[in-house]
C-alpha positions as CSV (number, residue, x, y, z in Angstrom):
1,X,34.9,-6.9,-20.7
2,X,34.1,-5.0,-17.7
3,X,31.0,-6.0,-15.5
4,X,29.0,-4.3,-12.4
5,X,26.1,-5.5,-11.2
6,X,23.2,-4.1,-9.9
7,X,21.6,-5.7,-7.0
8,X,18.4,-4.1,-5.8
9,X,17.5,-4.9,-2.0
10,X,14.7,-2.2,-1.6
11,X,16.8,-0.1,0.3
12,X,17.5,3.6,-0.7
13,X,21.5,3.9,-0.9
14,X,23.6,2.0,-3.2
15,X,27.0,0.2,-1.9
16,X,29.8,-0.6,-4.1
17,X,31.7,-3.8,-2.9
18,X,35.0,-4.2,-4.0
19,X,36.7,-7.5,-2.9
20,X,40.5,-8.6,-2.7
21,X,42.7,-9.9,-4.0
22,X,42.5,-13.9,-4.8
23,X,38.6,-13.6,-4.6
24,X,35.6,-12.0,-5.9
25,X,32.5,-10.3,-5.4
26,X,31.4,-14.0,-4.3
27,X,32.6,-13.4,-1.3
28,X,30.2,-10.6,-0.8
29,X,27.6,-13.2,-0.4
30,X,26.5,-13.6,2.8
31,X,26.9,-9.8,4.0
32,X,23.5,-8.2,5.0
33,X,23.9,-4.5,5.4
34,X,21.2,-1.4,4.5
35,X,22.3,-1.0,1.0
36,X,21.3,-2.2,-2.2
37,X,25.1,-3.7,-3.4
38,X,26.7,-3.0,-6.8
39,X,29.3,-5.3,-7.8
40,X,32.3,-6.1,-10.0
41,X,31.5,-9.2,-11.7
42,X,34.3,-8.4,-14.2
43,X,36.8,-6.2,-13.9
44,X,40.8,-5.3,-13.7
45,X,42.3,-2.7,-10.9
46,X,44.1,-0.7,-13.7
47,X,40.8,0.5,-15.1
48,X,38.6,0.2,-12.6
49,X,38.0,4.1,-11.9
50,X,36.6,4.2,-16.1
51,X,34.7,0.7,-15.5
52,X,32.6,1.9,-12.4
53,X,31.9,5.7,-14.4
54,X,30.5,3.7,-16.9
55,X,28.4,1.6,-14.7
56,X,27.3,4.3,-12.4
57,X,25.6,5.8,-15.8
58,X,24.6,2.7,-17.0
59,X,22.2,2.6,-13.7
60,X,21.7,5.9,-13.4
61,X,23.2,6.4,-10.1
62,X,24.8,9.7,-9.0
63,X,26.3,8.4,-5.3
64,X,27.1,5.9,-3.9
65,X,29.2,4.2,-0.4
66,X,31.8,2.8,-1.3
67,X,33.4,-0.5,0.4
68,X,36.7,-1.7,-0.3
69,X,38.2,-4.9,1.3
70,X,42.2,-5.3,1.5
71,X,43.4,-5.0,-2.2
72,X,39.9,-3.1,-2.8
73,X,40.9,-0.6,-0.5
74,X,43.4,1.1,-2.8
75,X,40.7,0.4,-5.7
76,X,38.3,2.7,-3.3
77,X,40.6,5.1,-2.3
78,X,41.3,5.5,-5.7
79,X,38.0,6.3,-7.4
80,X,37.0,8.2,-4.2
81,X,39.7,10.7,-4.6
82,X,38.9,11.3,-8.2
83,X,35.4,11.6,-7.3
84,X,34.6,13.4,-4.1
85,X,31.3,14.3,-5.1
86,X,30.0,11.1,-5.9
87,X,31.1,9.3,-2.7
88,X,28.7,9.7,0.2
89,X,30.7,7.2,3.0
90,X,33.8,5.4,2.2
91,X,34.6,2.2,4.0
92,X,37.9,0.7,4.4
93,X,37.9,-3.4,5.4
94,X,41.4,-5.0,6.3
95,X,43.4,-2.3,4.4
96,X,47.5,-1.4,4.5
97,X,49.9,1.3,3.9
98,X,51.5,-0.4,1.0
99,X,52.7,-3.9,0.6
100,X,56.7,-4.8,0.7
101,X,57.4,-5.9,-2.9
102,X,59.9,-8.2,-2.3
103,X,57.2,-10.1,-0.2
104,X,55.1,-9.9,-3.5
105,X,57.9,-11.3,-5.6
106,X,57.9,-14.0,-3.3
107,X,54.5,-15.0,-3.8
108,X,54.7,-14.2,-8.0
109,X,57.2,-17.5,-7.3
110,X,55.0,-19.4,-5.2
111,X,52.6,-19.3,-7.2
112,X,54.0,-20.7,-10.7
113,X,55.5,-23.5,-8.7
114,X,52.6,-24.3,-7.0
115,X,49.1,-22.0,-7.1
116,X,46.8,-24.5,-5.8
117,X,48.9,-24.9,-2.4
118,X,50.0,-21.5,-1.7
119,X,46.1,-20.3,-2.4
120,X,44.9,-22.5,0.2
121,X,47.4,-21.6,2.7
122,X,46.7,-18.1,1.9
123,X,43.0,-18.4,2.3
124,X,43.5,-20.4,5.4
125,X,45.5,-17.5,6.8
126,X,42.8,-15.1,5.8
127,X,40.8,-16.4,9.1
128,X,41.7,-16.5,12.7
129,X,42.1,-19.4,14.9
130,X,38.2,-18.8,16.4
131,X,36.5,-18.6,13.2
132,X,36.5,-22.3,12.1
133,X,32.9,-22.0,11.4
134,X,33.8,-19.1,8.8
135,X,36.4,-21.3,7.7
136,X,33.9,-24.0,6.7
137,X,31.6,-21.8,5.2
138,X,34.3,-20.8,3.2
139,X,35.6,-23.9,1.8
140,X,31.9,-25.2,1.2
141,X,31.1,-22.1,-0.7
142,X,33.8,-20.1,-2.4
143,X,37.4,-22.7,-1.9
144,X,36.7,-25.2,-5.1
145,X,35.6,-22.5,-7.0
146,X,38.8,-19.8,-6.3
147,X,41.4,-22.9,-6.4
148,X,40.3,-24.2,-9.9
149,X,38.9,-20.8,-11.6
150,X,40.8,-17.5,-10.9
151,X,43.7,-18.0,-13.0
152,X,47.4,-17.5,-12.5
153,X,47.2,-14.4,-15.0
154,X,44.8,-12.7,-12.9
155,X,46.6,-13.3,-9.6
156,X,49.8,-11.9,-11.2
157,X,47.5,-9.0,-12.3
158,X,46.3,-7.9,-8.7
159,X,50.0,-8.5,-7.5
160,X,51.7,-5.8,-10.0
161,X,48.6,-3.2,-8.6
162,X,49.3,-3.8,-5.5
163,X,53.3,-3.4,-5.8
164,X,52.9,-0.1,-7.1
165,X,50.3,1.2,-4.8
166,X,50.8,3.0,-1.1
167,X,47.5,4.0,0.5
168,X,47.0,8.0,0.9
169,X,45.2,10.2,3.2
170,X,45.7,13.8,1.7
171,X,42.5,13.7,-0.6
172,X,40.1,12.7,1.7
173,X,39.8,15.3,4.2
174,X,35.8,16.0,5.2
175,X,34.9,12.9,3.5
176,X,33.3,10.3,5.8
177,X,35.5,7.5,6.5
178,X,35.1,4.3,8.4
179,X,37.8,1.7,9.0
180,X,37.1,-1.7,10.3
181,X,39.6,-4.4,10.9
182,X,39.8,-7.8,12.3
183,X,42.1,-7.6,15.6
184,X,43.2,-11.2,14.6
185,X,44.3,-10.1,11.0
186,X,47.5,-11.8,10.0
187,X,47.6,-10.6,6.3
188,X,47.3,-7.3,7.4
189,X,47.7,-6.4,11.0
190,X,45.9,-3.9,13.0
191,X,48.2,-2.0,14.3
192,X,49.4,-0.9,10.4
193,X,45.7,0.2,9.8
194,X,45.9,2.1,13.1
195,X,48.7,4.2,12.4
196,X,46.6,4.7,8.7
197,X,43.8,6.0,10.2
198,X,45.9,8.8,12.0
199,X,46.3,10.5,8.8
200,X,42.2,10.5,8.7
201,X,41.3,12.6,11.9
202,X,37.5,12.5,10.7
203,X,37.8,8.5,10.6
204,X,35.8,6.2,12.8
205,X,37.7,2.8,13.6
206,X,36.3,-0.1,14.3
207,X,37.9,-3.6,15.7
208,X,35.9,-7.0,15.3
209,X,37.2,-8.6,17.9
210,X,38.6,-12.3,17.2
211,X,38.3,-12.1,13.5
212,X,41.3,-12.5,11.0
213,X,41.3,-10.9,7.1
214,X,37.4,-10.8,6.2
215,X,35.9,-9.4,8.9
216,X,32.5,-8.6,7.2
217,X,32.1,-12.4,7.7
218,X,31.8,-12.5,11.5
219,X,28.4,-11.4,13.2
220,X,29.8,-8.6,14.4
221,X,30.5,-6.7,11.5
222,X,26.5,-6.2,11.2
223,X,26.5,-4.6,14.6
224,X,29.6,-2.4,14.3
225,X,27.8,-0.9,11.7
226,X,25.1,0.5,14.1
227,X,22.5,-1.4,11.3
228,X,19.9,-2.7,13.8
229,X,17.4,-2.7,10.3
């Protein structure tokens, strides 16, 4: 059964967070941005666009910002080109043209031989070589949790959306669009999301320097966002 939630922060815009692939709005957590936050507690990427409809009525907002991080990119893009006039900014996090599906057969065998181990590897991937501190964080918060509670179906669920998905640029034009990527990125590297962004010549673009996969996790994300509040 699909599940948003409605966190209210005092502030007077309303972002949707829409996290990746192998986690969940969990790893929203420690994010402090000028927005009250709604999130996908429950949810698949096939009906997402019907989900968040619902939800938007269910709490009576009529626009909202929309942030979507790596596999919650195409989610955002998605809704956001169904729903122009509910979007007010659209951010992209760690985002790529498509991904090669013979790379996501790979990891479909991986992980029935051995989830546990190729999660870990994959999340240690996810951060760059001067974010050990991230890292940490990480593993004290969110690693136990994903390792022993998403489930094999649901990972085999985000891979088959993300097979059949290539990330668009004709049904955005005049929309406000913000792209932010860790220069360290490894699952998706920059210079993919920089050739993206050419096909969005209204797009801002913004590098965190020395950050891998989840960007929003380094202190400079705050600041990239000009929020000084």
């Amino acid at each position: 059964m699909p599940e948003f939630k409605l966190v209210e922060r005092g502030k007077d815009t309303t972002l949707l967070l829409i996290p990746g692939w192998a986690t969940d709005y969990r790893i929203f957590s420690a994010l402090e941005l000028r927005f009250n936050y709604l999130l996908p507690v429950e949810y698949s990427p096939f009906n997402f666009e019907e989900s968040l409809r619902k939800a938007m009525e269910k709490h009576g907002l009529k626009k909202i910002s929309v942030l979507g991080w790596s596999m919650g990119g195409f989610i955002a893009s998605e809704f956001a080109s169904m729903h122009r006039d509910s979007i007010d900014e659209i951010i992209f996090v760690s985002v790529r043209k498509k991904y090669d599906p013979a790379e996501i057969k790979d990891i479909k065998t991986y992980l029935r031989k051995n989830c546990r181990g190729f999660l870990y590897k994959f999340y240690e991937g996810c951060f760059s070589e001067f974010e050990k501190d991230r890292f940490d964080w990480f593993k004290k918060n969110l690693l136990k949790d994903y390792i022993n509670q998403i489930s094999v179906d649901t990972l085999l669920e985000g891979l088959d959306y993300l097979s059949g998905r290539q990330f668009g640029s004709g049904s955005f034009c005049g929309q406000k669009v913000k792209f932010v990527h860790g220069e360290e990125d490894r699952v998706a590297p920059i210079k993919e999301a920089l050739d993206l962004k050419e096909g969005f010549p209204q797009a801002e673009f913004i590098s965190i320097e020395k950050s891998g996969h989840i960007p929003f996790l380094n202190t400079n994300f705050k600041r990239a966002f000009h929020d000084d509040r």
